[in-house]
Backbone as a ProteinNet text record, in pm:
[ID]
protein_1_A
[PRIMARY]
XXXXXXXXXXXXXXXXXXXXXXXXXXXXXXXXXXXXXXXXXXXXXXXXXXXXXXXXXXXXXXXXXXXXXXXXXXXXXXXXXXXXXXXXXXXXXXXXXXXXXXXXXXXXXXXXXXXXXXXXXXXXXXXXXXXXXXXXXXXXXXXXX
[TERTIARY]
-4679.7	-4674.3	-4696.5	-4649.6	-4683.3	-4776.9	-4805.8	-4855.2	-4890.8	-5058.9	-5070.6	-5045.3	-4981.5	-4905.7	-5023.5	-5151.6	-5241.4	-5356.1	-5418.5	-5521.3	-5643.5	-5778.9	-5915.6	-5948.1	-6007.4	-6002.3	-5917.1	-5758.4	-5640	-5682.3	-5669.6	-5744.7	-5633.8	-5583.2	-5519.9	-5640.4	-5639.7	-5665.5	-5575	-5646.6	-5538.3	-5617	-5591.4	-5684.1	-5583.7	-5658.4	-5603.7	-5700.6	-5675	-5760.8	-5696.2	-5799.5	-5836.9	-5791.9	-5675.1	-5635	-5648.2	-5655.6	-5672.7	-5576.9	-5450.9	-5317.2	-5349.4	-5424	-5406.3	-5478.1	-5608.2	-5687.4	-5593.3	-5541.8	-5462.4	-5355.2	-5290	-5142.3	-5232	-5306.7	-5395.7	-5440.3	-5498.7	-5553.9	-5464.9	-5305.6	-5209.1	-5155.6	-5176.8	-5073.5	-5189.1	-5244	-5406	-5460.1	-5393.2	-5475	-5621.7	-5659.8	-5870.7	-5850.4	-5906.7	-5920.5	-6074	-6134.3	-6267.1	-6345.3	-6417.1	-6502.4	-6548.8	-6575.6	-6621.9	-6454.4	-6390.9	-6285.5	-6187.4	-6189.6	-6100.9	-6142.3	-6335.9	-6372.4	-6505.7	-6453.7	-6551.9	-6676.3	-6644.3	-6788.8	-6863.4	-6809.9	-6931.8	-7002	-6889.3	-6951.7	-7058.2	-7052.1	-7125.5	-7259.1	-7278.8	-7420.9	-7470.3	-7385.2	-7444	-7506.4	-7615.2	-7628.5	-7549.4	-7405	-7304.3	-7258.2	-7257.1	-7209.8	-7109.9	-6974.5	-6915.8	-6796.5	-6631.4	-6573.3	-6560.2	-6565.4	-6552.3	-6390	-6359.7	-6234.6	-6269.4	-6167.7	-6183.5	-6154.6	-6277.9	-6300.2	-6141.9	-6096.8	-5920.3	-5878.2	-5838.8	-5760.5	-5809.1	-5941.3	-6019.4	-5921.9	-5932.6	-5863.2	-5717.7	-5657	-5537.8	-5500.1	-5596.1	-5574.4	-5609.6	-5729.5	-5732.3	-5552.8	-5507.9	-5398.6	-5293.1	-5278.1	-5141.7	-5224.8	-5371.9	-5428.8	-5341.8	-5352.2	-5328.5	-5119.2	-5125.8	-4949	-4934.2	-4985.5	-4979.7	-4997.4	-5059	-5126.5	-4960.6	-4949	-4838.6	-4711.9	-4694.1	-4580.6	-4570.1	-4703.4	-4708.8	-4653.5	-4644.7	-4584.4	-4463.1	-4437.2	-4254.4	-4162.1	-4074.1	-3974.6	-3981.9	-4075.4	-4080.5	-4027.4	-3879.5	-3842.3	-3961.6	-4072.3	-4177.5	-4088.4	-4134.6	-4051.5	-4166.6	-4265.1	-4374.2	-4349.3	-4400.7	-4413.8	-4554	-4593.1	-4771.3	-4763.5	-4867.5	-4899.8	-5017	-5062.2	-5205.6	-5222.8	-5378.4	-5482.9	-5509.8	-5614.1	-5705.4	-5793	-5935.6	-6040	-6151.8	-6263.1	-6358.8	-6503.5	-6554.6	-6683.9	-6648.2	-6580.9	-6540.1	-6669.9	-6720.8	-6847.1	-6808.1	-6861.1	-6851.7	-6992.5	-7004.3	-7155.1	-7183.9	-7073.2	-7131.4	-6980	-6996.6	-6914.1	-6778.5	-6682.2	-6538.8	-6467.2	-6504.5	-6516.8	-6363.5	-6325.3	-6159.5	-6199	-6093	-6089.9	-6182.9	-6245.7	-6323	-6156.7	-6192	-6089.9	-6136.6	-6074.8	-6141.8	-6063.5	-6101.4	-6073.3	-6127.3	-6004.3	-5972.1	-5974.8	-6054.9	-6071.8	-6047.5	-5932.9	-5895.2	-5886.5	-6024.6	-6040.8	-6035.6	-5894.1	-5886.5	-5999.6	-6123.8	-6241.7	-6204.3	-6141.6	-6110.1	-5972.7	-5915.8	-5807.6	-5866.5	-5796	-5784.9	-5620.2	-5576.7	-5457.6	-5405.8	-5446.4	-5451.6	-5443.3	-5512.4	-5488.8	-5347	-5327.8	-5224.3	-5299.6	-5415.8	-5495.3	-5543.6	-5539.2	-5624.4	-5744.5	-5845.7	-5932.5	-5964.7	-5964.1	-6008.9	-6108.7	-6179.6	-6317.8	-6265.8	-6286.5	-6251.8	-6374.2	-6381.1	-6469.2	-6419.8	-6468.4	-6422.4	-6535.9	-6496.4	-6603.7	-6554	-6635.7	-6549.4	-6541	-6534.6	-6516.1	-6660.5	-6753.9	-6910.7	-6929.2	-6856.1	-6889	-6980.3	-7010.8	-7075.1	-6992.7	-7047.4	-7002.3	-6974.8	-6839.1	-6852.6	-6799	-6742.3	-6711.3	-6648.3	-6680	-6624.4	-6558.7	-6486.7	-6458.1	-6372.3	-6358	-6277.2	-6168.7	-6027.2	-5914.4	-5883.9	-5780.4	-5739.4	-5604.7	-5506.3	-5375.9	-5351.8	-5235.9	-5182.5	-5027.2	-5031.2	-4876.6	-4777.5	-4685.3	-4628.7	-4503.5	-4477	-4356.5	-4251.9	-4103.5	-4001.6	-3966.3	-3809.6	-3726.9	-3629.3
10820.3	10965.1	11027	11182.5	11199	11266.6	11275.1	11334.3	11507.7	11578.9	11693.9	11778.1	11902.9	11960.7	12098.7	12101.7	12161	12089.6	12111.8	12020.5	12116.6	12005.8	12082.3	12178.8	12300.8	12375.1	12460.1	12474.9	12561.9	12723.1	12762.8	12949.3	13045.2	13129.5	13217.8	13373.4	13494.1	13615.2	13730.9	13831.2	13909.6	14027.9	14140.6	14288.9	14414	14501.4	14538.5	14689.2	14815	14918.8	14954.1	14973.6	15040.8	15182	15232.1	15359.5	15396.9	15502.6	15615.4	15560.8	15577	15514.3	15358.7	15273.2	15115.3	15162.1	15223.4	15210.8	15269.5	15401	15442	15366.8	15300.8	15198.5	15052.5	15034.3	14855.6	14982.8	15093.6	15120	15133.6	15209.4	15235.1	15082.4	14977.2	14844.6	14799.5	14801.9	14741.8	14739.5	14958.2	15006.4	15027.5	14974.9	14994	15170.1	15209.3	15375	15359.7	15291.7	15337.9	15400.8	15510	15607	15560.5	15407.2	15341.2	15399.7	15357.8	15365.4	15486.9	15551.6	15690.4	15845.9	15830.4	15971.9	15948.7	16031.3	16064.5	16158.9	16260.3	16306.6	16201.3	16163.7	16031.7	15995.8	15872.2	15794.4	15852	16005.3	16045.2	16054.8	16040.4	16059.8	15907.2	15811.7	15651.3	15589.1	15489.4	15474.1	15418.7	15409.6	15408.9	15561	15623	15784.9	15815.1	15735.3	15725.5	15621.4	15660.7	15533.4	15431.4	15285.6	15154.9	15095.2	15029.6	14963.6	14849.5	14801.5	14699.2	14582.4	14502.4	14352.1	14311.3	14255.7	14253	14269.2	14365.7	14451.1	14344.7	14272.4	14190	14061.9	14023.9	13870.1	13894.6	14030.3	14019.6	14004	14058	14053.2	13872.9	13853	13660.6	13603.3	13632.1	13586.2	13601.8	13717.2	13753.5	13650.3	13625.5	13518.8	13373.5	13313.7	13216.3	13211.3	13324.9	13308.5	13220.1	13339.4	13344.6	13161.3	13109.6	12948.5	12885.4	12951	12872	12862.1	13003.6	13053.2	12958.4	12936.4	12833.7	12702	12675.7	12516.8	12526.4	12611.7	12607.9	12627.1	12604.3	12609.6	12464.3	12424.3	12299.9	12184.1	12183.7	12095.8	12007.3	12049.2	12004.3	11996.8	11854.9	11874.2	11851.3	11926.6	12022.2	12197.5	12207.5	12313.8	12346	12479.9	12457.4	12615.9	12576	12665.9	12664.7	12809	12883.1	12782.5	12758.9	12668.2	12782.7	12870	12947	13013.5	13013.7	13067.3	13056.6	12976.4	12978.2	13024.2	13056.9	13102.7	13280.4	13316.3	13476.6	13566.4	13602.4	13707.9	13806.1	13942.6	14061.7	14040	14085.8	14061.3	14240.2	14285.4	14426.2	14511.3	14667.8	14716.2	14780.7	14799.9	14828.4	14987.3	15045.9	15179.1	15231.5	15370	15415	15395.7	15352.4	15374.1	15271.6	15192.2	15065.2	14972.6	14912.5	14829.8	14631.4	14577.5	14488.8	14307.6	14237.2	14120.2	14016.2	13909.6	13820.8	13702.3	13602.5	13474.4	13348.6	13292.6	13177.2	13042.4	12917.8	12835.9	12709.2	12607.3	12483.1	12409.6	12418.9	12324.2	12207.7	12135.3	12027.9	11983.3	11882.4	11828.2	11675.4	11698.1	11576.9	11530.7	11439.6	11342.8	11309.9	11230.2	11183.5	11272.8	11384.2	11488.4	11614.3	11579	11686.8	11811.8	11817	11957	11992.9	12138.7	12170.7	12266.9	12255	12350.9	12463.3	12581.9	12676.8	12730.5	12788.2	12925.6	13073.2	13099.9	13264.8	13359.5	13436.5	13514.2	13692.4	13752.5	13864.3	13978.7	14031.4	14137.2	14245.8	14351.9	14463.4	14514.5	14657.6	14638.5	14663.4	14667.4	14621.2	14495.3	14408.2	14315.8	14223.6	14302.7	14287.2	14214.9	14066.7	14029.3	14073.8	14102.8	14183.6	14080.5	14004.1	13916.9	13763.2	13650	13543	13438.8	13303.8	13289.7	13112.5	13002.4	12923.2	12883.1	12884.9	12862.4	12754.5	12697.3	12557.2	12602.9	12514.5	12477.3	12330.9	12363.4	12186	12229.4	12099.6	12072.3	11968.5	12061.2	12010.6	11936.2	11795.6	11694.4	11788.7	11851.6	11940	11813.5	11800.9	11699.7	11643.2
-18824.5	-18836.8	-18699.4	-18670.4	-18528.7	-18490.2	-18405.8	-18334.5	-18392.6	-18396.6	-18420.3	-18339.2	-18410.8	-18315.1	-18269.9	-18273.7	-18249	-18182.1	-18070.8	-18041.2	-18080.9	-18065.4	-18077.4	-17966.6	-17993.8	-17889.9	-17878.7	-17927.1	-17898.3	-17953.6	-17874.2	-17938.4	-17917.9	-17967.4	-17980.3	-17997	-17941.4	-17991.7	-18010.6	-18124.1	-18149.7	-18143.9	-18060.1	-18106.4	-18126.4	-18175.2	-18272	-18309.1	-18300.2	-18303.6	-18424.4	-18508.5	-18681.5	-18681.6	-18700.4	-18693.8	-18879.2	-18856	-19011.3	-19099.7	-19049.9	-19068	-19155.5	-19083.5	-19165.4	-19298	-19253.6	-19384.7	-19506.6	-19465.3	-19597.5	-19653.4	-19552.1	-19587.7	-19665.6	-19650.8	-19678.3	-19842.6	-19857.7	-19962.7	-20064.4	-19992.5	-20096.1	-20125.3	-20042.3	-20087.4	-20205	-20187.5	-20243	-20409.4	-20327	-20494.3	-20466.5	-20307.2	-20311.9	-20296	-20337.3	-20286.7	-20277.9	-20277.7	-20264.9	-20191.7	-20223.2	-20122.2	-19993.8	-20014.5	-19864.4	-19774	-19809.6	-19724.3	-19689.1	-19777.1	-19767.6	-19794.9	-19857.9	-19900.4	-19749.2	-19667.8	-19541	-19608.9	-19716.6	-19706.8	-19785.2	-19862.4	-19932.3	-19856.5	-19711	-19629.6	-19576.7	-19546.9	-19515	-19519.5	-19620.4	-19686.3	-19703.6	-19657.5	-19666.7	-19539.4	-19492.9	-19390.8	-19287.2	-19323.2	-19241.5	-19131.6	-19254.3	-19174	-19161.1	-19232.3	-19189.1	-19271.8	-19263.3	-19354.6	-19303.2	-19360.5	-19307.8	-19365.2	-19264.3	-19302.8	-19394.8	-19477.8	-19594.6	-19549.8	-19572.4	-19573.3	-19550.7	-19667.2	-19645	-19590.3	-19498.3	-19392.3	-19306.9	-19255.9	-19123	-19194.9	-19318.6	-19344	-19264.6	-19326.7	-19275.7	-19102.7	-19022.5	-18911.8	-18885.2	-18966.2	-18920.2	-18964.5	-19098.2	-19076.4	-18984.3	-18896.7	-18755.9	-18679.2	-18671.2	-18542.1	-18585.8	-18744.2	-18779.9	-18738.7	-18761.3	-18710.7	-18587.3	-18495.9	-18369	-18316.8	-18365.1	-18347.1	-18349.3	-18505.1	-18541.4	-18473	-18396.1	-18347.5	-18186.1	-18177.4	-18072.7	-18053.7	-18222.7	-18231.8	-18319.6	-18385.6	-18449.9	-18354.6	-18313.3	-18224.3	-18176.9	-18114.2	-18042.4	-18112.9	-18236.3	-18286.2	-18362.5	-18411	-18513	-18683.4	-18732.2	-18856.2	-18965.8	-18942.9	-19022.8	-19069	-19188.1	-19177.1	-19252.3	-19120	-19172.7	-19266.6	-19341.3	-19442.6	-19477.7	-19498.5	-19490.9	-19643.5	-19650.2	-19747	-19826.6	-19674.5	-19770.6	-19625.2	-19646.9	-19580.5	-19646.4	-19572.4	-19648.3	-19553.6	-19638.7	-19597.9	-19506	-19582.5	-19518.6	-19533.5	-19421.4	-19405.4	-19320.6	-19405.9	-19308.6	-19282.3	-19112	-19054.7	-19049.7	-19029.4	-18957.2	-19016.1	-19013.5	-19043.9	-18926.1	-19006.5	-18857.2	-18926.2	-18808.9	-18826.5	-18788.2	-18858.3	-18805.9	-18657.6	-18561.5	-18436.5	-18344.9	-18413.3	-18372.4	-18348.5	-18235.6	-18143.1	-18190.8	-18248.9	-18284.8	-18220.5	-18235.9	-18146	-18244.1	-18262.2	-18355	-18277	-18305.6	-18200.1	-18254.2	-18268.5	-18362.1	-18271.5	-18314.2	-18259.7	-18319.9	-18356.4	-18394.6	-18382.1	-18468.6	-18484.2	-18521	-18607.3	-18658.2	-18716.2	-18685.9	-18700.7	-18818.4	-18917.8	-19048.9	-19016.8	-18943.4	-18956.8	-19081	-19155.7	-19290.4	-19327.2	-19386.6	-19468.8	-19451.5	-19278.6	-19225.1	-19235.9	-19177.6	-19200.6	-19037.5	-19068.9	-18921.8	-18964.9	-18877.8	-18952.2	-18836.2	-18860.1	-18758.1	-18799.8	-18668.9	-18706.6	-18628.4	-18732.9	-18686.9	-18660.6	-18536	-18521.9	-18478.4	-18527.5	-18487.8	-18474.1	-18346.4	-18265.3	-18276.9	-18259.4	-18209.1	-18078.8	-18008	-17854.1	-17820.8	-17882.4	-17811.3	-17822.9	-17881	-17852.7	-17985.9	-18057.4	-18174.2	-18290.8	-18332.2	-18472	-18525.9	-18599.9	-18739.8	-18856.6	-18811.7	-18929.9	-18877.1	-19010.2	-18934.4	-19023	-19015	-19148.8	-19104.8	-19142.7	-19137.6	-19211.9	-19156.6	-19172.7	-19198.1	-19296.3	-19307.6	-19311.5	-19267.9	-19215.1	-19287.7	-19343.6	-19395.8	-19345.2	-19271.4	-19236.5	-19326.3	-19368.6	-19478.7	-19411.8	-19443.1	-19386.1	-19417.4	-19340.2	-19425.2	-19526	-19526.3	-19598.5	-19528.4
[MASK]
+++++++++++++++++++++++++++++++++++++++++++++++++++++++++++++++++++++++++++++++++++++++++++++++++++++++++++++++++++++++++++++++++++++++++++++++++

């Protein structure tokens, strides 16, 4: 079998500023309308102060990181094709505010041969620099035909 087409260590980032705009487009695809996210005077009165973008909306940005990996190794005549597992252990640490600038850090922790798996850790800050959420990726590379 050949050779993985990802090594340990390979990192890709993706950033990405939280405009008014995503939250309402992620709430209308969604269906979340929830006050966290779209009623400002609520937030208001919460010890936030304020609306927070939806958990989801952060997976989705880990998935453009998980592209991006990928986009690194399709073309190169690879006769795999990799496909998202899942994500496990997804934690929001801190909250991501409209207009918070945020940074997606996708780092190939572990490679399974045998299994055709890659495993990543995802971390994501915002522009202070602050955790806000983090989560590991699995990748299985599927033989084409």
């Amino acid at each position: 079998m050949q050779d993985f087409h990802v090594a340990m260590g390979d990192q890709v980032t993706v950033r990405k500023t939280v405009g008014e705009t995503d939250i309402y487009l992620f709430a209308g695809i969604t269906g979340d309308f929830s006050g966290n996210h779209v009623d400002e005077e609520y937030m208001r009165q919460s010890t936030y102060g304020r609306r927070i973008a939806h958990g989801a909306l952060l997976v989705g940005y880990m998935s453009t990181a998980s592209t991006k990996m990928i986009e690194r190794c399709v073309g190169a005549g690879i006769d795999e094709t990799p496909v998202s597992l899942g994500y496990d252990g997804v934690r929001f640490l801190g909250p991501v505010f409209i207009n918070d600038t945020v940074t997606v850090s996708y780092t190939i922790a572990a490679i399974d041969p045998a299994r055709r798996r890659s495993i990543s850790d995802i971390k994501v800050t915002n522009q202070r620099g602050e955790l806000v959420a983090v989560a590991k990726h699995i990748l299985k590379w599927v033989k084409n035909p």
